[in-house]
Steps between C-alpha positions, in 0.01 A plus 500: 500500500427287225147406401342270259103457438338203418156648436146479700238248529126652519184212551105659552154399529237751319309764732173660376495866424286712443489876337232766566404467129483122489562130616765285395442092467773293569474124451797244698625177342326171465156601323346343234694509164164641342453793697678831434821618642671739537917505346788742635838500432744591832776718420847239668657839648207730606291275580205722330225299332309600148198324381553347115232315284722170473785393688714523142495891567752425792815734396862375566555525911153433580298183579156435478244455772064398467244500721231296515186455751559177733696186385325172492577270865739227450442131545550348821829373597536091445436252821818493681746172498362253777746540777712174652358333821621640775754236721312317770496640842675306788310237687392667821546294868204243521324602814383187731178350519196681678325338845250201371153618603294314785282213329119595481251283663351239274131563335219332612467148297257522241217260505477150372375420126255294428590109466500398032259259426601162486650334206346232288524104563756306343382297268503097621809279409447240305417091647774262547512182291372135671722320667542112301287213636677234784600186408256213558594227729501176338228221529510209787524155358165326497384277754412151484174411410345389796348701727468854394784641717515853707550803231860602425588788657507839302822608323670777605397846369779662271704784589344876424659649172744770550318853490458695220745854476309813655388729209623855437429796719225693353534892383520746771257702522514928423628667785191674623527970457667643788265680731486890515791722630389603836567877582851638542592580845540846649828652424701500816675806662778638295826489734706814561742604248865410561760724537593682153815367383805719326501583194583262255779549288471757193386345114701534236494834329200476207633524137513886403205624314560653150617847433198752483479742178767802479333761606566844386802672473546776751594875497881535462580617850802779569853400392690370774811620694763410294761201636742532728870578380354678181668860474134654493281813629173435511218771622109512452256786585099349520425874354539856429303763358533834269339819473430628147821660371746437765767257515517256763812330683427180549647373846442408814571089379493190679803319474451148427886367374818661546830332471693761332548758748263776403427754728096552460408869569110526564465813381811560266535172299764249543894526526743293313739327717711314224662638168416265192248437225133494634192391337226740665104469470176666548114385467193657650179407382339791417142648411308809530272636806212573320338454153725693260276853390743666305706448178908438552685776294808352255737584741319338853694186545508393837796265639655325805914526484827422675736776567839454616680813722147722324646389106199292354644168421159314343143584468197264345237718402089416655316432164308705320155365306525725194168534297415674173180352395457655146624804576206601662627416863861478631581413883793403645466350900657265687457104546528354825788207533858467613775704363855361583810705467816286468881601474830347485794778589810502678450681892778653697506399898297808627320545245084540621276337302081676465187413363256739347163558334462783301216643357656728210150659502223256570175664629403217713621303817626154468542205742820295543465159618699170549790764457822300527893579403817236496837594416724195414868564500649284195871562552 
């Protein structure tokens, strides 16, 4: 069978360790830039880590790494967009009218206010003008001379002269103050209350209030099952665990996605059901038991790998914190993270598939969590 490797991918968090003759500090990303920190340069194939003075002391194949106490917290997310108002909500059935309550009797009438005083006179219109004087009646003719004869008689009085116009009505006079309020009744007896109506129909839906503040962004949870139709494998294990110097086979998986056939064995790995080119991986996050006592030797270098029919096909090494502080103190010892073992080769129908940890010499037990394998078949 033919077989071509694509290399490993190794991610890890710093652990503290500690050696009977001293302590190690180890600072994590995000401190001030003032304080101290410490520089290493990670070895792309081993995985094994050396401290340096300056991250210019990197060699060709390695990358550098720092550590620093605790990164400053970020600023707050911006205010969410306001959100559109939501469509109004249809007009509910109008329910009918509840019974009218019986009428109360009426309150006792409150007593009468005192009569206002009465207004002033009018002031007195103003006399007519005279009537004209009668005419007077003309004068008898004189009498002869002779004997003195009776008087005439008296002319008639003249007519009475027309009468004057009447004068103006006077002012009226201010309307006297209105007498005091007498005191309000007794309330009267409140009638029953009427039968409760239906509900009325429902109010429009009330415009949307805006969007609160983003909160944080949450732990990344386990990767899903992978979709349906995708010619996948996918297994997880929650967690395994070592014993110092003994290898470890890791089974016993869940099977979360399988659409390409493979028969899972729990305790001997999985079978291939298909010939063709497979892309096969392998991740456990992986840390030690205890606080690390002892000093790795050069050639302890822990690993997870696949095996295919007992032939190792890839391996991704745990990594090693490598310290050599002025030559007066070397340590080697392992930093907690995830290693990943990844592999793209060409499987024969048949063909079973394991998963491994070996400890190549490591004097202390590890845990294996959030284990999880998927084998892809590309062709």
């Amino acid at each position: 069978m033919s077989r071509r490797w694509f290399g490993s991918q190794v991610t890890f968090s710093l652990a503290v360790m500690a050696t009977s003759a001293s302590a190690l500090l180890v600072t994590v990303p995000g401190a001030d830039a003032a304080r101290p920190k410490l520089v290493g340069c990670v070895d792309r194939a081993s995985g094994e880590v050396r401290i340096v003075d300056r991250a210019r002391q990197c060699e060709r194949g390695e990358r550098s790494v720092a550590w620093r106490v605790r990164g400053p917290r970020g600023a707050d997310g911006a205010t969410g967009a306001r959100g559109p108002a939501g469509p109004a909500g249809p007009a509910g059935i109008q329910g009918p009218a509840g019974v009218t309550g019986a009428q109360g009797p009426a309150g006792v009438t409150g007593a009468a206010g005192f009569p206002g005083a009465p207004g002033a006179a009018g002031a007195t219109g103003a006399t007519g003008a005279m009537g004209s004087i009668g005419i007077t009646g003309a004068t008898g003719p004189a009498g002869p001379t002779g004997v003195t004869g009776a008087t005439g008689a008296t002319g008639v009085t003249g007519d009475i002269g027309v009468t004057g116009p009447t004068g103006p009505v006077g002012v009226t006079g201010a309307t006297g103050a209105d007498g005091v309020t007498g005191a309000a009744g007794p309330t009267g007896v409140t009638g029953s209350i009427g039968v409760t109506g239906p509900t009325g129909e429902v109010g429009a839906t009330g415009e949307v209030g805006p969007t609160g503040a983003t909160g944080q962004t949450g732990v990344t949870g386990p990767t899903g099952p992978a979709g349906a139709g995708q010619p996948l494998l996918a297994l997880r294990r929650d967690s395994a665990s070592t014993t110092p110097n003994a290898d470890l086979g890791v089974d016993n998986f869940v099977t979360v996605h399988n659409s390409i056939g493979a028969v899972v064995n729990p305790f001997g790995g999985v079978t291939v059901s298909t010939s063709g080119l497979h892309q096969i991986s392998f991740g456990c996050n992986v840390a030690p038991t205890a606080a690390v006592t002892t000093s790795y030797g050069a050639g302890v270098n822990p690993r997870l790998a696949i095996y295919d029919n007992g032939t190792e096909l890839a391996s991704a090494p745990v990594s090693i914190f490598n310290v050599n502080a002025a030559l007066l103190l070397t340590l080697r010892a392992p930093v907690s993270g995830r290693v990943v073992a990844e592999r793209t080769a060409t499987l024969a129908a048949g063909d079973v598939l394991t998963f491994e940890y070996r400890a190549v010499g490591a004097p202390n037990a590890f845990n294996l969590e959030q284990c999880e394998v998927t084998v892809e078949r590309r062709s």
